[in-house]
C-alpha positions as CSV (number, residue, x, y, z in Angstrom):
1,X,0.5,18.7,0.0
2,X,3.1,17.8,2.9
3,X,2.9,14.5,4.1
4,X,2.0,15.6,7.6
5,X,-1.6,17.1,6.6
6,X,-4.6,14.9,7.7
7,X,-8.4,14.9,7.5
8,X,-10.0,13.9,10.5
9,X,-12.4,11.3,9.6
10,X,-10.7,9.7,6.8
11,X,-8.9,7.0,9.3
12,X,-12.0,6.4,10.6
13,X,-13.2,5.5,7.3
14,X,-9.8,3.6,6.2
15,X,-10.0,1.5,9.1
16,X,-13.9,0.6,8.0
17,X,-12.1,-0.2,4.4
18,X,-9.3,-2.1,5.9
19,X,-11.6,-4.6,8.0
20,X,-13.6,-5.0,5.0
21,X,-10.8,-5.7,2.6
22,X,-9.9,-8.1,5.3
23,X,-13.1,-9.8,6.0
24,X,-15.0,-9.7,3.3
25,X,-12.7,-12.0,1.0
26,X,-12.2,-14.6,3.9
27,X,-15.8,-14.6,4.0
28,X,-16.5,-15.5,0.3
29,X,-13.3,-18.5,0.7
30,X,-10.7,-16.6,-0.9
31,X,-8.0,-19.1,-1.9
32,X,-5.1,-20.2,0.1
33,X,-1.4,-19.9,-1.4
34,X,1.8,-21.6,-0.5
35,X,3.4,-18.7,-1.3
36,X,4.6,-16.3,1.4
37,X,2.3,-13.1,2.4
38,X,2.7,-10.2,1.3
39,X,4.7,-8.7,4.6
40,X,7.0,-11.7,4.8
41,X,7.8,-11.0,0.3
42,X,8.6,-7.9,1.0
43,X,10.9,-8.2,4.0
44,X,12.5,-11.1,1.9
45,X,13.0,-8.9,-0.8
46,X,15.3,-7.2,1.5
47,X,14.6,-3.3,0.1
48,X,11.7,-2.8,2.0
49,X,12.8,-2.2,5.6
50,X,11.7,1.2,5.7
51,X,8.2,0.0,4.8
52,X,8.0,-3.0,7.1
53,X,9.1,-0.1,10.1
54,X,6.1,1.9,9.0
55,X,4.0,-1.2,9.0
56,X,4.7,-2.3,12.2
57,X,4.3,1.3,13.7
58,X,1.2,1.5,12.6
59,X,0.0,-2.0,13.7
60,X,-0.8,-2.9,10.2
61,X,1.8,-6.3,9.9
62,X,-1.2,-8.6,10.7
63,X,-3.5,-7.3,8.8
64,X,-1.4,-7.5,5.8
65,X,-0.2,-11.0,6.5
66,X,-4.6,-12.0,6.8
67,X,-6.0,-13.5,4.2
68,X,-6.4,-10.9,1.4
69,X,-6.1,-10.3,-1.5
70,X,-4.5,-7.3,-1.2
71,X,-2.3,-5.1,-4.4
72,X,-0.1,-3.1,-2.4
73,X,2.1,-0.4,-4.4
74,X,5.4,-0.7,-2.0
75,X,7.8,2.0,-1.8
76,X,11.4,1.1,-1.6
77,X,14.2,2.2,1.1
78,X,15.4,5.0,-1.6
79,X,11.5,6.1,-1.9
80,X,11.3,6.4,1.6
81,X,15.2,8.2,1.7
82,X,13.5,10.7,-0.7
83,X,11.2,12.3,1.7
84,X,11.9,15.4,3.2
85,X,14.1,15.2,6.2
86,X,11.8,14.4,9.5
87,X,8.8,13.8,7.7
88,X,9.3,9.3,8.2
89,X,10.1,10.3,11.7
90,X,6.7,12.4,12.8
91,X,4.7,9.8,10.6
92,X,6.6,7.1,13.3
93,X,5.0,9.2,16.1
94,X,1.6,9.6,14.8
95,X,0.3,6.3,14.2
96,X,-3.3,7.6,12.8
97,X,-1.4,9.8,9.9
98,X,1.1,7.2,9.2
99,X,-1.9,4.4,8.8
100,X,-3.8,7.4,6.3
101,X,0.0,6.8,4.5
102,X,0.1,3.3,4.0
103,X,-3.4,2.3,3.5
104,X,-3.4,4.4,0.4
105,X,-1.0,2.4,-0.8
106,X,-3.5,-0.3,-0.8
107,X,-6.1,-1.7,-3.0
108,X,-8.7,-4.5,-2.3
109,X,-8.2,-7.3,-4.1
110,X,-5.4,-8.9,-6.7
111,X,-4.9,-6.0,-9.5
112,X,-1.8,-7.7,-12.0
113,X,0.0,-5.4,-14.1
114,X,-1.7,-6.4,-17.1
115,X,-4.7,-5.0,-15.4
116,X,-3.3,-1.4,-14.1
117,X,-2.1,-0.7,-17.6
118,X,-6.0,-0.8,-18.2
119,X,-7.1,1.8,-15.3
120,X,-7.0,5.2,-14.5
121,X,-7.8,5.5,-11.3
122,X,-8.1,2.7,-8.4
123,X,-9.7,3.3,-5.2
124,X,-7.3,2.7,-2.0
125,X,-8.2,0.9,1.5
126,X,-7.6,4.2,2.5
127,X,-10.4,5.9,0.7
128,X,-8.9,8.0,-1.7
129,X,-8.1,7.6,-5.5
130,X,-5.2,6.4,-7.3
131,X,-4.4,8.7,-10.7
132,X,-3.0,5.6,-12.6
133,X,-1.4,6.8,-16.3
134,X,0.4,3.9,-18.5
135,X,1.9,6.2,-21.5
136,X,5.2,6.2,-20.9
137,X,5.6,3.4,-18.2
138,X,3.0,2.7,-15.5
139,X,3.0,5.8,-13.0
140,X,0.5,5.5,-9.8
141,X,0.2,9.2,-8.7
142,X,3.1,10.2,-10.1
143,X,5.6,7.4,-8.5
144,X,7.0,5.0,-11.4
145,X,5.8,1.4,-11.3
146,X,9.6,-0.1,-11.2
147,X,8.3,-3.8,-11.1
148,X,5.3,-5.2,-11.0
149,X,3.4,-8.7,-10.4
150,X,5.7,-10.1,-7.2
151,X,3.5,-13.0,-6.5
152,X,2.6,-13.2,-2.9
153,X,0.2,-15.8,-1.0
154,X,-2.3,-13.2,-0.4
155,X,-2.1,-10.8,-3.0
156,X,0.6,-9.1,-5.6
157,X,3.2,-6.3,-5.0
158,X,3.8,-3.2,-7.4
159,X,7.1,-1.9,-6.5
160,X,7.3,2.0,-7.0
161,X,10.0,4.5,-6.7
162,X,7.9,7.5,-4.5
163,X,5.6,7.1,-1.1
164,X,2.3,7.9,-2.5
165,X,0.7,10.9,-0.2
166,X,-2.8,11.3,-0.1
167,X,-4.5,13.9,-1.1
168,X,-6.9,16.1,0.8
C-alpha cells in the first residue's frame, strides 16, 4: 500500500477518535504530570524533527500537548528518511492524508511496554488496527519497537524505526 492511498471517510472518523481521546479522559480527571507533554519529549529528544514537522502540518501539536493519555509509537528522523522519495513532501501538502498518517500512530490511553508485549493488536485514534507481535522484539506493524516507556506528562512514547502506513 503506498503511503499516498486514502479512504474517504476514515478522517472523518479519526477526527471523531481524536476529540474523544482528547475529551473523554479530561472529563473523567485524568491526572496531571510535571513531566513534559508528549510534543515538547519528543522535540527534546532531539530525533524527532521530522515528526514534530508532520505534526504541526497537520494541526495536531495541540492536541497532542492536551491532556491525554495518549501512547504514541514515534518514528524517528531515519524512519522518516526511509520513505520513498516525495512521499513526506505530498503528505506536507495534504493535511487530511498526513492526519490519517499520524493518528494511526496513536492509541488512547497510557499502553507501557510491559503491556504491548501482551497484545496483538491495538486500535489507533485513527481507526485502524495495530498488528503487534513480541517474539523476537516488539514489532508494531512491522516497524521495530527501538525504545519504549519515555515517560511523558500526558502519556508514554514507543520509539520505532518505520512510519506505520495504514492500511485500507
Amino acid at each position: 500500500m503506498r503511503l499516498v492511498d486514502h479512504i474517504p471517510g476514515k478522517v472523518a472518523l479519526a477526527g471523531a477518535l481524536l476529540a474523544l481521546a482528547v475529551t473523554a479522559p479530561a472529563q473523567a480527571g485524568a491526572r496531571k504530570s510535571s513531566l513534559p507533554d508528549i510534543v515538547d519529549t519528543a522535540v527534546a529528544a532531539g530525533n524527532f524533527k521530522a515528526l514534530a514537522t508532520a505534526l504541526q502540518a497537520a494541526g495536531l501539536v495541540e492536541t497532542l500537548k492536551g491532556p491525554g493519555p495518549f501512547t504514541v509509537f514515534a518514528p524517528t528522523d531515519e524512519a522518516f528518511a526511509k520513505l520513498p522519495a516525495g512521499t513526506l513532501q505530498a503528505l506536507l501538502a495534504d493535511k487530511q492524508r498526513l492526519a490519517a498518517v499520524l493518528t494511526y500512530h496513536v492509541v488512547a490511553g497510557q499502553v507501557m511496554a510491559t503491556d504491548v508485549v501482551k497484545m496483538t493488536a491495538a486500535k489507533t485514534v485513527q481507526g485502524g488496527s495495530l498488528t503487534i507481535r513480541a517474539d523476537n522484539g516488539v514489532t508494531v506493524d512491522g516497524a521495530k519497537v527501538v525504545k519504549a516507556d519515555i515517560q511523558a506528562g500526558n502519556g508514554v512514547i514507543h520509539v520505532i524505526d518505520a512510519v506505520l502506513i495504514p492500511r485500507q
